[in-house]
Backbone as CSV, one residue per row, in Angstrom:
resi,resn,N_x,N_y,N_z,CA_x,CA_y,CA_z,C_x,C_y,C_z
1,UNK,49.985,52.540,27.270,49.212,51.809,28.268,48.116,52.708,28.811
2,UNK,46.883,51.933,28.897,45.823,52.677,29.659,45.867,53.557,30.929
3,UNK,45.564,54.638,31.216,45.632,55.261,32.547,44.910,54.203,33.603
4,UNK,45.413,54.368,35.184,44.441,53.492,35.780,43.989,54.517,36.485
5,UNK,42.602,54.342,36.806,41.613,55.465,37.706,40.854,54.483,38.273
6,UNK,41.381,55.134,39.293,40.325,54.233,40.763,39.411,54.453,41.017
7,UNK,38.630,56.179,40.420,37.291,56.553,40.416,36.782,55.579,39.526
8,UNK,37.073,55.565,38.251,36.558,54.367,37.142,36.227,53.063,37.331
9,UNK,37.330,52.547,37.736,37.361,51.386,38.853,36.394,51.575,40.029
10,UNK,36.330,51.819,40.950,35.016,51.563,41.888,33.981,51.614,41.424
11,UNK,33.315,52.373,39.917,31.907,52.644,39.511,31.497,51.835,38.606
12,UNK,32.660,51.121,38.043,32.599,49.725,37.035,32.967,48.132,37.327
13,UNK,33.988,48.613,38.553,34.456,47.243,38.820,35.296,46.204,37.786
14,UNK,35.653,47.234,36.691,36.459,46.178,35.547,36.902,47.399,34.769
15,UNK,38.556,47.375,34.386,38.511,47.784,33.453,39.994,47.466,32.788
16,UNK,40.321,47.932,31.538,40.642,47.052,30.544,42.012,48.308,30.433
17,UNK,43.204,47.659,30.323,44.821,48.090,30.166,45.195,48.083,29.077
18,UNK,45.428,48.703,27.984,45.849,48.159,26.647,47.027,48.106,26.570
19,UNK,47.670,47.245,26.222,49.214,46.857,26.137,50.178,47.213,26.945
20,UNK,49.764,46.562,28.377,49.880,46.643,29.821,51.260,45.818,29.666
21,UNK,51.645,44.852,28.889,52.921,43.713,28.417,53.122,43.762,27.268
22,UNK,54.551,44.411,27.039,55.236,44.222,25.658,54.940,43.120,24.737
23,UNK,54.470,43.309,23.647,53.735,42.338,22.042,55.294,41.306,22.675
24,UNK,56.593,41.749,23.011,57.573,40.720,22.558,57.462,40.018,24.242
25,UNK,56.975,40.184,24.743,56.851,39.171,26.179,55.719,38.127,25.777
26,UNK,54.854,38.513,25.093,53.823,37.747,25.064,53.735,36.631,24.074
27,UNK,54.890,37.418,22.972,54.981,36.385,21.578,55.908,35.357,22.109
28,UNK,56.718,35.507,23.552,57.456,34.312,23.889,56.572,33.228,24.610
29,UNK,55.603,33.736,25.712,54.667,33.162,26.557,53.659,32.434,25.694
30,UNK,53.432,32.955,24.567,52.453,32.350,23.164,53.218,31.301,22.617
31,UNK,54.628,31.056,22.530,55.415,29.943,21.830,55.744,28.892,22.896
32,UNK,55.738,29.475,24.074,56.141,28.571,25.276,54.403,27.611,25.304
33,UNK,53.618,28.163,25.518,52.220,27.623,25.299,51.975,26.787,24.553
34,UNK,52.209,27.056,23.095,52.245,26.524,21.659,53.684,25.024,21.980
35,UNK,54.726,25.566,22.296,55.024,24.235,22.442,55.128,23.014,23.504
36,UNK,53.590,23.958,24.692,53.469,22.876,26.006,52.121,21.946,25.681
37,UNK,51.558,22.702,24.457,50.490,21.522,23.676,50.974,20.830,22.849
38,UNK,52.283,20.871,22.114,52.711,19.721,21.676,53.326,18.829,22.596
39,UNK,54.047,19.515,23.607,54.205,18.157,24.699,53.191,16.830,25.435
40,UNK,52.074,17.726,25.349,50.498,17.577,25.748,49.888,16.706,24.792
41,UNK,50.355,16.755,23.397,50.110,15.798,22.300,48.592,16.560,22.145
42,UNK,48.707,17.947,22.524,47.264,18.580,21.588,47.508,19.676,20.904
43,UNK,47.042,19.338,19.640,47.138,20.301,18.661,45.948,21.084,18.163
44,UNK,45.849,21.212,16.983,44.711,22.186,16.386,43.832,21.160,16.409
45,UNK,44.197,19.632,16.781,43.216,18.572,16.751,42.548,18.464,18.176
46,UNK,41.456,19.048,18.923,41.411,19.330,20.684,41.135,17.529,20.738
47,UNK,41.101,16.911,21.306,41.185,15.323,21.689,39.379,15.217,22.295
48,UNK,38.997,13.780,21.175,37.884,13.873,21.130,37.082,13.873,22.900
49,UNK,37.825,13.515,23.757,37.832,13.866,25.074,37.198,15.086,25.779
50,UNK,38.071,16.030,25.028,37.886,17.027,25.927,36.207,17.880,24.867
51,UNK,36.249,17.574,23.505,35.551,17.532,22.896,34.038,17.271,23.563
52,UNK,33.691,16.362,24.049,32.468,15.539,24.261,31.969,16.429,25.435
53,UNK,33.196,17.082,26.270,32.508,17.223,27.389,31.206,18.935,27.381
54,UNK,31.101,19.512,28.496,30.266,20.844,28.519,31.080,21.247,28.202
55,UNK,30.437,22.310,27.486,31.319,23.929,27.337,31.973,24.274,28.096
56,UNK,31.836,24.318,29.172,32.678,25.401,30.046,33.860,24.243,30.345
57,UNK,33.575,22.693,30.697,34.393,21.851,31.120,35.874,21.274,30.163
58,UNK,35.420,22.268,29.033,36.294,22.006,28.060,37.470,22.696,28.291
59,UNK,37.269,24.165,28.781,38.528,25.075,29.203,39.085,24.633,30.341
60,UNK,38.716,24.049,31.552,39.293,23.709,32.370,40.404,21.996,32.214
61,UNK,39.770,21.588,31.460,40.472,20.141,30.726,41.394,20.845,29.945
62,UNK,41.422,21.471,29.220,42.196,21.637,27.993,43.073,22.379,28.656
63,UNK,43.021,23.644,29.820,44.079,24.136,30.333,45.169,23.626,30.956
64,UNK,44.360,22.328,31.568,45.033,21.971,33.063,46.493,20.607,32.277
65,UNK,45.876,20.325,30.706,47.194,19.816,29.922,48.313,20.502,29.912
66,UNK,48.387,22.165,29.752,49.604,22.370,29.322,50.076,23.179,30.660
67,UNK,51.712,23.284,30.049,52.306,23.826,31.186,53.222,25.190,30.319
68,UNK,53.213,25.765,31.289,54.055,27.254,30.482,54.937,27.696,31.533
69,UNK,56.859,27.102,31.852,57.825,27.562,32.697,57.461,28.702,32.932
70,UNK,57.502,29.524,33.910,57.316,30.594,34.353,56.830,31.449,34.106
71,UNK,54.929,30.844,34.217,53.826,32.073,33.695,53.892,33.169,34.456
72,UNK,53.906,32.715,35.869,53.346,33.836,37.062,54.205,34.798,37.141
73,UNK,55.635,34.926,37.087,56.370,35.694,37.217,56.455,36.562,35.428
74,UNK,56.347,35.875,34.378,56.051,37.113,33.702,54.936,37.626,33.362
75,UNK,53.769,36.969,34.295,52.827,38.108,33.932,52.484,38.861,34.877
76,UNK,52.492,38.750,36.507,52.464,38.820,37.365,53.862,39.842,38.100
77,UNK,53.989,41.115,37.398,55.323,41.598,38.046,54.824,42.671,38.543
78,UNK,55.726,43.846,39.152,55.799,45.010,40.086,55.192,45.917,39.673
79,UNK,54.668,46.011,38.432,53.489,46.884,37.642,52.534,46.361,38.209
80,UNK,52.313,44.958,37.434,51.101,44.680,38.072,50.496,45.250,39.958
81,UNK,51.410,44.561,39.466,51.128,44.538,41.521,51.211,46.390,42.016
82,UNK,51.659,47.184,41.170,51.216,48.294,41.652,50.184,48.714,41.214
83,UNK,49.545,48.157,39.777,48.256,48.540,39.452,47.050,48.046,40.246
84,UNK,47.390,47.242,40.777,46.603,46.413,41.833,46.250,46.959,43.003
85,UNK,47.697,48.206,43.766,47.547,48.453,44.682,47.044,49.826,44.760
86,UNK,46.940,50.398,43.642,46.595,52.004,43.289,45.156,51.742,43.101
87,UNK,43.860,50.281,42.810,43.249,50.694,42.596,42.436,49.808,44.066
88,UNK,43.050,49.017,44.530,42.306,48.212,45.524,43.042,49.094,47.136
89,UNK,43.628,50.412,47.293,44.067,50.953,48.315,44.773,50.295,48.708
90,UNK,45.551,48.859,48.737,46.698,48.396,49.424,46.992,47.600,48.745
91,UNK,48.568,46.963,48.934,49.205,46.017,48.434,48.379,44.257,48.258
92,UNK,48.699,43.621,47.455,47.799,42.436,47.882,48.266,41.721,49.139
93,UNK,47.529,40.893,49.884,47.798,40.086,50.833,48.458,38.993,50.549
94,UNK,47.812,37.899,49.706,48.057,37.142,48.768,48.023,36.763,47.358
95,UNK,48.712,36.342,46.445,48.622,36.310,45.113,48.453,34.310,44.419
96,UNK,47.342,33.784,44.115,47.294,33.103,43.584,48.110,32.903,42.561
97,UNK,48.513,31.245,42.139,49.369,31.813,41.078,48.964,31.542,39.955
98,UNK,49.038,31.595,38.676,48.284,32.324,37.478,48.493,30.376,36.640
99,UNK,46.995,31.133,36.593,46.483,29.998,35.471,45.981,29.964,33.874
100,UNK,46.043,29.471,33.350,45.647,29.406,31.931,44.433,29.294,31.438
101,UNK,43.852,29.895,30.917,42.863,29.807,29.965,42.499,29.917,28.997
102,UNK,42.341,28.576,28.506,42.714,28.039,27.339,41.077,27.496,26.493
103,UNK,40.364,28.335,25.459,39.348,27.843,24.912,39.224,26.963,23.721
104,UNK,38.742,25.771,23.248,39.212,24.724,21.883,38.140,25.731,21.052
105,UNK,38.776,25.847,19.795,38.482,26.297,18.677,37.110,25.766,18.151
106,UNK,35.819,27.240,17.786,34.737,26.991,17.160,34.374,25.830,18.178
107,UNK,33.694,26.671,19.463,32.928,26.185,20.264,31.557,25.522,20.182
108,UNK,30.883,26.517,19.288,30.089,27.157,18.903,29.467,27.702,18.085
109,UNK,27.969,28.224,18.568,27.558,29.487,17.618,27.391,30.368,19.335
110,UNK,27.786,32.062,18.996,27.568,32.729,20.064,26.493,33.188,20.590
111,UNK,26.408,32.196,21.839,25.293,33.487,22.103,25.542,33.327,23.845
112,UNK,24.781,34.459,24.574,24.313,34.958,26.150,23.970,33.882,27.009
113,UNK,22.609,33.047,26.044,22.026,32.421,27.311,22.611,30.953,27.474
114,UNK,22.455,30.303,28.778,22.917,29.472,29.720,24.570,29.555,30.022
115,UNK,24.983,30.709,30.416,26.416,30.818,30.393,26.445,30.680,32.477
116,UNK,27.838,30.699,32.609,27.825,30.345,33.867,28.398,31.188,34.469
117,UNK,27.426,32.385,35.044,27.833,33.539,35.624,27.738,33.226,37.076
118,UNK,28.913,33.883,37.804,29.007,33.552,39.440,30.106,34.865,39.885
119,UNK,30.419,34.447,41.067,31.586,35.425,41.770,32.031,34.238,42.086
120,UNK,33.633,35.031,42.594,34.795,34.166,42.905,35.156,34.479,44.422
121,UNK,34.263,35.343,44.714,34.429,35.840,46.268,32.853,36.033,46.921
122,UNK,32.485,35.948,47.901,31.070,36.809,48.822,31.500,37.715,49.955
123,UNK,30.912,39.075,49.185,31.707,40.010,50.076,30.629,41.178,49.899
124,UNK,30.829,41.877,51.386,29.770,42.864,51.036,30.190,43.922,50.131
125,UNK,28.947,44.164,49.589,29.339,45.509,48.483,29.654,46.743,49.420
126,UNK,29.769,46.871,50.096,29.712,48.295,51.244,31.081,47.944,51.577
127,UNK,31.680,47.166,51.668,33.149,47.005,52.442,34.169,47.118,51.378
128,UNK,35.101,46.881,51.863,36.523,47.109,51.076,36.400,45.837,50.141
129,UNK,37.196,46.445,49.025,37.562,45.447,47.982,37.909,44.170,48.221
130,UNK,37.306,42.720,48.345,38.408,41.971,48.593,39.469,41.149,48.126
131,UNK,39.523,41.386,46.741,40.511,40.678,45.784,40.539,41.734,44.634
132,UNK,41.636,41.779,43.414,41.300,41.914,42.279,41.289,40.912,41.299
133,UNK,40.728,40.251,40.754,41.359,39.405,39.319,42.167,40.135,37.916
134,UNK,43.036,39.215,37.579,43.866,40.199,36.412,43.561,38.917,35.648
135,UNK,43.171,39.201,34.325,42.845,38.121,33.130,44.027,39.075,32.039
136,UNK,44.883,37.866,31.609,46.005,38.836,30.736,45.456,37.787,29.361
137,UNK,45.967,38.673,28.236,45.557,38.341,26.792,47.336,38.169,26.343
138,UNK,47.314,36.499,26.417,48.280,35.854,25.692,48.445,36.256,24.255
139,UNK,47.371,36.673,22.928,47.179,36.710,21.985,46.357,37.453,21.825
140,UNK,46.247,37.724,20.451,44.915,38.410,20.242,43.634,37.570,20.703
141,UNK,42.767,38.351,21.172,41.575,37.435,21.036,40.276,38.780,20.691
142,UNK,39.727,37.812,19.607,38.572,38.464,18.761,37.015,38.461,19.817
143,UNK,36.326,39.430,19.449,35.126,39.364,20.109,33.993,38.115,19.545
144,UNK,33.864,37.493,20.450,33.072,36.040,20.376,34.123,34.819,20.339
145,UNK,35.324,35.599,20.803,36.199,34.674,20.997,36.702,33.343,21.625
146,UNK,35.344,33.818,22.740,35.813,33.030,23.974,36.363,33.989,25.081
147,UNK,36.484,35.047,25.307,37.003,36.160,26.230,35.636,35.666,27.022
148,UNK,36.373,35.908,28.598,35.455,36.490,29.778,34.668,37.553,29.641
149,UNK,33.137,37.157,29.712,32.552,38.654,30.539,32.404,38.990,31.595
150,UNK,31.955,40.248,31.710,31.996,40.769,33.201,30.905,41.626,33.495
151,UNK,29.905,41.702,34.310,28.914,42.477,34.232,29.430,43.869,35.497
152,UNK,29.927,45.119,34.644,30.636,46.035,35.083,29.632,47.071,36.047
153,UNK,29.847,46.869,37.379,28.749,47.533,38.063,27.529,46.700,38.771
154,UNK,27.896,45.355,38.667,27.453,44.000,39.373,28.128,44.359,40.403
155,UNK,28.756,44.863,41.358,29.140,44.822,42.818,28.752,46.198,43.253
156,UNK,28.256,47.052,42.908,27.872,48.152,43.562,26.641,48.004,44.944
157,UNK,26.678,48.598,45.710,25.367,48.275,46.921,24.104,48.395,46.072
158,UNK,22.524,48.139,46.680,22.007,48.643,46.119,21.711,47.314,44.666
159,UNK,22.184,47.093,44.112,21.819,46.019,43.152,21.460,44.190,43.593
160,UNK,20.383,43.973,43.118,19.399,43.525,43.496,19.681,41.933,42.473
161,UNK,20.900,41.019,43.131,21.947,40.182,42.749,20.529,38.705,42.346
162,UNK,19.704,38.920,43.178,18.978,37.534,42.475,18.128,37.840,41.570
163,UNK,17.226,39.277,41.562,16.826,39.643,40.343,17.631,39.771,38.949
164,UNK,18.688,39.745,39.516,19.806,39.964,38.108,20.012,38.832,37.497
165,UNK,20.644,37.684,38.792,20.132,36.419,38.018,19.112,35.539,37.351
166,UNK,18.007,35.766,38.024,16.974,35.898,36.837,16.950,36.003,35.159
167,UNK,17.559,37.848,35.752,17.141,38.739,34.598,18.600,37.691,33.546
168,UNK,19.517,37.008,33.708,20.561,36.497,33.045,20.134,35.611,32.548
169,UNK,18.938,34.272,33.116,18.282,33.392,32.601,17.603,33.556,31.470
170,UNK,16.290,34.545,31.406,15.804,34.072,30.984,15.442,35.710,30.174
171,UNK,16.333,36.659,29.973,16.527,37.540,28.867,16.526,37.341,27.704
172,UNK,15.816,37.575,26.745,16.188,37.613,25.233,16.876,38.792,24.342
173,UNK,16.632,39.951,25.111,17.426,40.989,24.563,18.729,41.217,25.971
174,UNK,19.710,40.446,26.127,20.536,40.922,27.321,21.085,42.053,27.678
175,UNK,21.774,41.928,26.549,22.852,43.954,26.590,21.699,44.782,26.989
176,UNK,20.140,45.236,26.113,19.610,45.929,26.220,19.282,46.013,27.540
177,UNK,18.342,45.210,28.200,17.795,45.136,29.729,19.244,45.459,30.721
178,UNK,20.141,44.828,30.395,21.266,45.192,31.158,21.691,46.792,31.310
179,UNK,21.388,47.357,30.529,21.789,48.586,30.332,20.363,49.418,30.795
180,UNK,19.446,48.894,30.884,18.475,49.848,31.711,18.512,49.895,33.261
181,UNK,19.748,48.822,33.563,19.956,48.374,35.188,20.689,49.151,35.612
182,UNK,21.942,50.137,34.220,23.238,50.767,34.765,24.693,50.276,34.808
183,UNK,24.160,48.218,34.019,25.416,47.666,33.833,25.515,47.288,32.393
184,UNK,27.562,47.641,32.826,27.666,47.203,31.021,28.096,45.851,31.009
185,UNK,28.065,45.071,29.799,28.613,44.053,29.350,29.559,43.972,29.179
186,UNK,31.307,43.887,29.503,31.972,43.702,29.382,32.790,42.514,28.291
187,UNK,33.283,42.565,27.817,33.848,41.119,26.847,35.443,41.477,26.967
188,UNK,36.513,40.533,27.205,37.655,41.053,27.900,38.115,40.304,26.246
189,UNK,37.976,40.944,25.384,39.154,40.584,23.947,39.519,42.418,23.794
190,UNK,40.753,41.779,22.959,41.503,42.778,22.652,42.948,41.953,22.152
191,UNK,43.704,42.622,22.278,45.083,42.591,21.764,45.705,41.738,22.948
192,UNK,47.019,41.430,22.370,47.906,40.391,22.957,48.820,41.416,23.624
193,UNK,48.759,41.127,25.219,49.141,42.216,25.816,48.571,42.967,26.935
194,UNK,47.267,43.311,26.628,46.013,43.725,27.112,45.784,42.737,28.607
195,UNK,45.675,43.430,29.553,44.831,43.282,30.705,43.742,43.294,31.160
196,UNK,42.918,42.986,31.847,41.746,43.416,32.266,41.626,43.154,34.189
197,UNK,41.329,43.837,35.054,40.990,43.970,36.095,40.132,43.976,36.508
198,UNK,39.386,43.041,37.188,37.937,43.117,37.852,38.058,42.885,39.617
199,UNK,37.016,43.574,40.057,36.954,43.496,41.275,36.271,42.037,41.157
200,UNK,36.706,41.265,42.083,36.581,39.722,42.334,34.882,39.917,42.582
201,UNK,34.120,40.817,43.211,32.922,40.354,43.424,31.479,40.682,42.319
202,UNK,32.678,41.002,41.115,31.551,41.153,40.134,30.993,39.722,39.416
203,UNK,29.801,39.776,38.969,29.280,38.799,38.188,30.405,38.702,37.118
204,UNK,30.562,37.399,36.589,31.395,37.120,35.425,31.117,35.690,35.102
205,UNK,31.308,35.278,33.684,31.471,33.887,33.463,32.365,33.744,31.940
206,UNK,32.985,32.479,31.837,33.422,32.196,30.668,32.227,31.878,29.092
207,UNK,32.909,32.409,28.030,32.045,32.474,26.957,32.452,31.674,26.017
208,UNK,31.388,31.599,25.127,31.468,30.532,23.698,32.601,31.207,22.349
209,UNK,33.363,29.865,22.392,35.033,30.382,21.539,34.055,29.944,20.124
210,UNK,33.594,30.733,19.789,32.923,30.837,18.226,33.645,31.154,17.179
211,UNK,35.283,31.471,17.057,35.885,31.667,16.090,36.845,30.988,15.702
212,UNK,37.424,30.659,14.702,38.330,29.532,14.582,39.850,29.713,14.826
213,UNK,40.536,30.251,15.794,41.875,30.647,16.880,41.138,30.340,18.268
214,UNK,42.259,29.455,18.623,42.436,29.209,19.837,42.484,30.013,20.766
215,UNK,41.517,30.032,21.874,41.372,31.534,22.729,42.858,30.972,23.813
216,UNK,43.598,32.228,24.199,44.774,32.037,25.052,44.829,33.164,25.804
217,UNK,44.295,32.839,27.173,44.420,34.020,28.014,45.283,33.192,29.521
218,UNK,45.219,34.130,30.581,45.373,33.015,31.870,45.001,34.300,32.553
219,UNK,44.790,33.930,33.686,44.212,34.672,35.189,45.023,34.831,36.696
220,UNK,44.688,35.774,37.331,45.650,35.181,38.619,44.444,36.080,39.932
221,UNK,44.468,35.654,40.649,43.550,36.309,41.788,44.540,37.068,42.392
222,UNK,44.413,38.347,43.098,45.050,39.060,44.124,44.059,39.584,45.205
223,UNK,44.181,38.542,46.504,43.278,39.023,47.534,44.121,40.511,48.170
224,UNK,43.255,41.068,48.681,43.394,42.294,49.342,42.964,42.245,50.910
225,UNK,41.939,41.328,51.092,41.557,40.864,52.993,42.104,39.634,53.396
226,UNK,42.294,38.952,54.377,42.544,37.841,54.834,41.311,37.036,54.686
């Protein structure tokens, strides 16, 4: 498992756990999934429904079908929650409880522009942390998968949040310009197992599932302020 560093963490605002959950916790949470879309009556066939709609409206439809007995508690345990508290200085306040995210197969072709980058919190960059998000990797998921990005170093003071949005519109080279700002691009694939941690007030949005596997992740918020 990845070291966690809280220096790393405050100067990036995201960073990535590798096999933070045993391959055999996850291959159960992956079959429990697998058989809450056949309850769901969705298969490798996504229902021309959820099909028709936007991109992004597709993951939230397609998630909110299945159900998985007791996500939050196995992904969501006393590790976590101490990795949480080693890098946000205190225990969480409250813990949302963990949701699914679920992308339909070959979205797409991949690309950057019109994606729907936002925060999940408004908080000053000068003050204390006020949440972390944990995005856990049910499965493998491949790059252009459909994984979350995260623009790592989007919450620092000092960065200049509507020029950035802008600069997200209407970029043609993204990574590059991004990287003359001091931020990286983040893409949260990796292995089944794998974590990722972001400070809640970084830029992030969901991406185009351009490969043909079903993207399977889920999320959980951990506030740190009232």
């Amino acid at each position: 498992m990845a070291s966690i560093d809280p220096r790393v963490f405050a100067e990036k605002g995201c960073i990535g756990l590798e096999g933070f959950h045993p391959k055999a916790r996850m291959a159960s949470i992956r079959q429990s999934l697998l058989d809450g879309m056949k309850r769901a009556h969705v298969g490798k066939g996504i229902p021309p429904a959820i099909r028709s709609l936007p991109m992004f409206q597709q993951i939230a439809r397609l998630s909110a079908l299945v159900q998985v007995p007791g996500l939050h508690a196995s992904l969501v345990t006393p590790e976590l929650k101490e990795a949480i508290t080693a890098l946000g200085g205190q225990a969480p306040v409250s813990i949302q409880e963990t949701q699914l995210l679920l992308s339909p197969r070959a979205q797409g072709n991949w690309s950057l522009q019109g994606l729907n980058w936002h925060v999940d919190v408004t908080a000053d960059a000068r003050g204390p942390i006020p949440g972390i998000q944990a995005f856990f990797l049910i499965d493998d998921v491949a790059p252009r998968g459909g994984a979350t990005l995260a623009l790592a170093g989007s919450h620092r003071p000092g960065v200049d949040i509507p020029a950035l949005r802008r600069l997200l519109k209407a970029s043609t080279h993204l990574e590059r310009d991004l990287q003359s700002l001091g931020i990286e691009l983040i893409e949260m694939c990796g292995r089944a197992g794998d974590v990722f941690l972001m400070d809640m007030r970084l830029l992030h949005t969901p991406s185009i599932n351009a490969t043909r596997e079903l993207r399977m992740m889920a999320t959980a918020r951990c506030f740190l302020q009232t």
